[in-house]
GUNUTOR-221877 format. One line per field, with one value per residue: residue number from 1; chain; x, y, z of N, C-alpha, C in turn. Coordinates in Angstrom, 3 decimals, always signed. Each point is the difference from the previous one (the first is absolute). Example, Ala and Ser with C-alpha at 12.3 -4.5 7.8 and 13.67 -1.06 7.14 Angstrom:
! GUNUTOR-221877
n <- [1 / 2]
chain <- [A / A]
n.east <- [+13.190 / -0.350]
n.north <- [-5.690 / +1.050]
n.up <- [+7.800 / -0.720]
ca.east <- [-0.890 / +0.820]
ca.north <- [+1.190 / +1.190]
ca.up <- [+0.000 / +0.060]
c.east <- [+0.900 / -0.770]
c.north <- [+1.200 / +1.090]
c.up <- [+0.000 / +0.730]
This chain:
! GUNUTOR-221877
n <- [1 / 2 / 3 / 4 / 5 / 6 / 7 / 8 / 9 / 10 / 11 / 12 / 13 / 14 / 15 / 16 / 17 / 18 / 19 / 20 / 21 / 22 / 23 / 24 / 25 / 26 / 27 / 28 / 29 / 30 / 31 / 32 / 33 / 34 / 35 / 36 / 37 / 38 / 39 / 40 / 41 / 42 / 43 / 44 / 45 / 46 / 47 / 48 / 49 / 50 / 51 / 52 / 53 / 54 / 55 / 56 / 57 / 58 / 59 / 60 / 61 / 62 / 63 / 64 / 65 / 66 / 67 / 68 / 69 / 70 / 71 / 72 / 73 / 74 / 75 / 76 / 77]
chain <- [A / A / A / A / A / A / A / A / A / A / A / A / A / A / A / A / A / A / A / A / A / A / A / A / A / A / A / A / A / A / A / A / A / A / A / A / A / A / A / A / A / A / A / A / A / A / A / A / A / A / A / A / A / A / A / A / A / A / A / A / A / A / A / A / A / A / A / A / A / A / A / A / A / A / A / A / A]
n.east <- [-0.509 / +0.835 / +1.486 / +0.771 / +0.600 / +0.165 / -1.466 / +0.402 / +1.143 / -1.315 / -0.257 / +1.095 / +0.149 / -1.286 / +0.181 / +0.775 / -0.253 / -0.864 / +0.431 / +0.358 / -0.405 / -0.845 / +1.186 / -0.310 / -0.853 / +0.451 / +0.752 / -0.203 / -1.048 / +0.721 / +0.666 / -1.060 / -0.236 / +0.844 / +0.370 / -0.812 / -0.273 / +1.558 / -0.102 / -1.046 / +0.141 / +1.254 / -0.548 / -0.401 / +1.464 / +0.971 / -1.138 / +0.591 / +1.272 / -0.076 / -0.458 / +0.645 / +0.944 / -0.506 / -0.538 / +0.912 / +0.318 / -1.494 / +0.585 / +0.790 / +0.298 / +0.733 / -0.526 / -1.102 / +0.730 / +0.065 / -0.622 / -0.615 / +0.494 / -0.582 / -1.192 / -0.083 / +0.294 / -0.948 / -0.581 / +0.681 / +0.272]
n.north <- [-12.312 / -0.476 / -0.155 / +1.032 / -0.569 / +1.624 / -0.398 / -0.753 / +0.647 / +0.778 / -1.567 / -0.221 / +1.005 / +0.220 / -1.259 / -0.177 / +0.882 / -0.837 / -1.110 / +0.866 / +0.817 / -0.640 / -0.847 / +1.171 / +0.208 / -1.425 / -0.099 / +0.684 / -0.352 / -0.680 / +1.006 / +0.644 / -0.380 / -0.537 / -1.765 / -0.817 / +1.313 / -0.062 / -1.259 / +0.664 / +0.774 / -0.870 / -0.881 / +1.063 / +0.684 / -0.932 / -0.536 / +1.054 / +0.026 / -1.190 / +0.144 / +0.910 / -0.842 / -0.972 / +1.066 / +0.737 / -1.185 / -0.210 / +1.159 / -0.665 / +0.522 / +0.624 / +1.357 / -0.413 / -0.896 / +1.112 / +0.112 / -1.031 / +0.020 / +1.460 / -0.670 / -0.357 / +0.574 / +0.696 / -0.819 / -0.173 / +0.702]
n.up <- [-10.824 / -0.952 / +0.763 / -0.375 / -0.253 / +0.126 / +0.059 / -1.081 / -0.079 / -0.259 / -0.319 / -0.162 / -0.738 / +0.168 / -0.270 / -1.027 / -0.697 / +0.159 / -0.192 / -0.540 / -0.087 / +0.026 / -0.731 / -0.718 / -0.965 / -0.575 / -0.091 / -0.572 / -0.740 / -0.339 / +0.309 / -0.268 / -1.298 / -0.616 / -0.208 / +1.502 / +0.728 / +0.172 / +0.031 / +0.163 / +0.140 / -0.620 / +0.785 / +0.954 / +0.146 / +0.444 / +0.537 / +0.162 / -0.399 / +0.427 / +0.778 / +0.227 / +0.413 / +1.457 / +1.387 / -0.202 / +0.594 / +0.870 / +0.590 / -0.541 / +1.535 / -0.857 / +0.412 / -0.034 / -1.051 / +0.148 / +0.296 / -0.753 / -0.796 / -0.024 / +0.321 / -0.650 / -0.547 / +0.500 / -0.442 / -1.089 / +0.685]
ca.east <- [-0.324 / +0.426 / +0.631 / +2.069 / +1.528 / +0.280 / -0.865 / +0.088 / +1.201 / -0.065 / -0.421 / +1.375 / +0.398 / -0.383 / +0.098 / +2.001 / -0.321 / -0.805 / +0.803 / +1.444 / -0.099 / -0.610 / +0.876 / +0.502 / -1.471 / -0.873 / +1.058 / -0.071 / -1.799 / -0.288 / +0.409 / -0.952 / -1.313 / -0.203 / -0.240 / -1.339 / -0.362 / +0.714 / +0.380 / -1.485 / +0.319 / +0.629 / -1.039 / -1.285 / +0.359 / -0.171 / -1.424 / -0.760 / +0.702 / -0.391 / -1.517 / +0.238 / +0.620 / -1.612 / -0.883 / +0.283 / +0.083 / -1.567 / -0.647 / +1.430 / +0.571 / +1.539 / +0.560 / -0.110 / +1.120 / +1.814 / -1.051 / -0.400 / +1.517 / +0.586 / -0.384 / +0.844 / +1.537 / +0.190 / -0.074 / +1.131 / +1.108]
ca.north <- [+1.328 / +0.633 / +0.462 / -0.143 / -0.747 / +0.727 / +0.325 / -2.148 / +0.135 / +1.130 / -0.716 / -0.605 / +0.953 / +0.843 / -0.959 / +0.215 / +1.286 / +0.536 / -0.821 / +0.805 / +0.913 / -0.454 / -0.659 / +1.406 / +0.572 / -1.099 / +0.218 / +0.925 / -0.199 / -1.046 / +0.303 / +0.965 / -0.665 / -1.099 / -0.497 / -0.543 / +1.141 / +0.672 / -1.150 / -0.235 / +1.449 / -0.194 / -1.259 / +0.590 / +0.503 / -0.885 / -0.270 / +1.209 / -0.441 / -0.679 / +0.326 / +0.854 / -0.769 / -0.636 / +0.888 / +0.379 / -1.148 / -0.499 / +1.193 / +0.493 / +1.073 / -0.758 / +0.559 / -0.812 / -0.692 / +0.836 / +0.456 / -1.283 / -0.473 / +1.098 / -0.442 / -1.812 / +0.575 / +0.404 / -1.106 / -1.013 / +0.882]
ca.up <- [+0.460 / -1.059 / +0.636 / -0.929 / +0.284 / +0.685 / +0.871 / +0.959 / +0.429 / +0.902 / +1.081 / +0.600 / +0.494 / +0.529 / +1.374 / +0.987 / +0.506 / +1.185 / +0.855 / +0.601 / +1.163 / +1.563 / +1.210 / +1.197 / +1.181 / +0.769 / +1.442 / +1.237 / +0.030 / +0.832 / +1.357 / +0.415 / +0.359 / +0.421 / -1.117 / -0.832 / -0.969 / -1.067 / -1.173 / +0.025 / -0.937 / -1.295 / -0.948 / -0.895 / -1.615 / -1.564 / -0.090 / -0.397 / -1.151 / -1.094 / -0.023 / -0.705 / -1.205 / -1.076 / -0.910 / -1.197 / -1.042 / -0.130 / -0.500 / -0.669 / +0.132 / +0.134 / +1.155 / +1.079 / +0.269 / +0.550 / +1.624 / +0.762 / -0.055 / +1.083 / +1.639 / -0.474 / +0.718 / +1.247 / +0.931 / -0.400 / +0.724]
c.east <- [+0.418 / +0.826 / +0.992 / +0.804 / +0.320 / -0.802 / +0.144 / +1.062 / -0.006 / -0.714 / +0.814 / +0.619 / -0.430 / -0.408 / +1.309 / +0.105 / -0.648 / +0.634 / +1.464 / -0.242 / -0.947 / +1.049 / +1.027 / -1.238 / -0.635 / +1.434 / -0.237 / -1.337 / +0.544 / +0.723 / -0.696 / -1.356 / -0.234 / +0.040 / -1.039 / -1.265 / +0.194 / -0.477 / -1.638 / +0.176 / +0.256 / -0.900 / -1.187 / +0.302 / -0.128 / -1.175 / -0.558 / +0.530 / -0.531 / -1.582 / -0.165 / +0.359 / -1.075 / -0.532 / +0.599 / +0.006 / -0.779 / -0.686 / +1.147 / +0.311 / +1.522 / +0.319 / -0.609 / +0.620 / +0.856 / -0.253 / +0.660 / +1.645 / +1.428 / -0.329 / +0.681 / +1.506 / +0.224 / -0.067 / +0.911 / +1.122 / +0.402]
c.north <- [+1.032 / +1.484 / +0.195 / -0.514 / +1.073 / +0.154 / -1.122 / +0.390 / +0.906 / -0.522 / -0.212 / +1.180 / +1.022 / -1.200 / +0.345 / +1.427 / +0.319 / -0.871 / +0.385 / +0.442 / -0.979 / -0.899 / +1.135 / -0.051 / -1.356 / -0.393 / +0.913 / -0.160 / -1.527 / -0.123 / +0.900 / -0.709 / -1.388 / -1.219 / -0.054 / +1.330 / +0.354 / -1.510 / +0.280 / +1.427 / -0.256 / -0.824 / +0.694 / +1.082 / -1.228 / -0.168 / +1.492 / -0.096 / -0.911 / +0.259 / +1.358 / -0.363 / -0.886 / +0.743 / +0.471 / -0.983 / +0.117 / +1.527 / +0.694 / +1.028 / +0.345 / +0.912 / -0.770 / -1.112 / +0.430 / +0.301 / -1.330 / -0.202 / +0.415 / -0.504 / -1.294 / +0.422 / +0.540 / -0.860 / -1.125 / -0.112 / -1.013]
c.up <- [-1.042 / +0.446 / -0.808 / +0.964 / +1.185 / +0.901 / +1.038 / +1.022 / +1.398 / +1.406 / +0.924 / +0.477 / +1.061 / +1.844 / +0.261 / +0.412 / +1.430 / +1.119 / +0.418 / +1.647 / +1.185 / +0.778 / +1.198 / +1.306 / +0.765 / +0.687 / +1.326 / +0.638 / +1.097 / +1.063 / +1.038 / -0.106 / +0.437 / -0.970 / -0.693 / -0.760 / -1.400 / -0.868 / +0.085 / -0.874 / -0.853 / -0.547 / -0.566 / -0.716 / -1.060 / +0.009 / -1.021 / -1.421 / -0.738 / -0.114 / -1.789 / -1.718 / -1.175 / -0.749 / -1.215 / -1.122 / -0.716 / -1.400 / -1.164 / +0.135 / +0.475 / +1.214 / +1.174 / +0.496 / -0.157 / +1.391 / +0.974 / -0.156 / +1.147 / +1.312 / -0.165 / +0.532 / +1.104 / +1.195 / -0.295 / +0.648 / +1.270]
């Protein structure tokens, strides 16, 4: 994809980044909503994530796999 060392890095980072904060909000989500919702919510974030991620693969677009990476985390959680 012909990416720098810093851009490679910004993969990892911007998933741990986004994965901080949802074990506050899916605690509390699964006492209100419910399990099985909430684990069908998170699956089609990651579904949206990596979906996102290909694409960028496919079209070398590096913000689009910062996109796809960010839903990857949000749902990692």
């Amino acid at each position: 994809m012909g990416i720098s060392d810093s851009q490679f890095n910004m993969y990892y980072s911007i998933k741990s980044f986004s994965s901080m904060f949802p074990p506050f909000v899916i605690a509390l989500a699964v006492h209100s909503v419910g399990l099985k919702p909430l684990l069908l919510v998170l699956s089609s974030v990651c579904a949206i994530g990596q979906f996102l991620f290909v694409y960028g693969l496919k079209y070398k677009d590096h913000s689009l796999c910062l996109a796809g990476r960010f839903f990857i985390g949000l749902s990692d959680s």
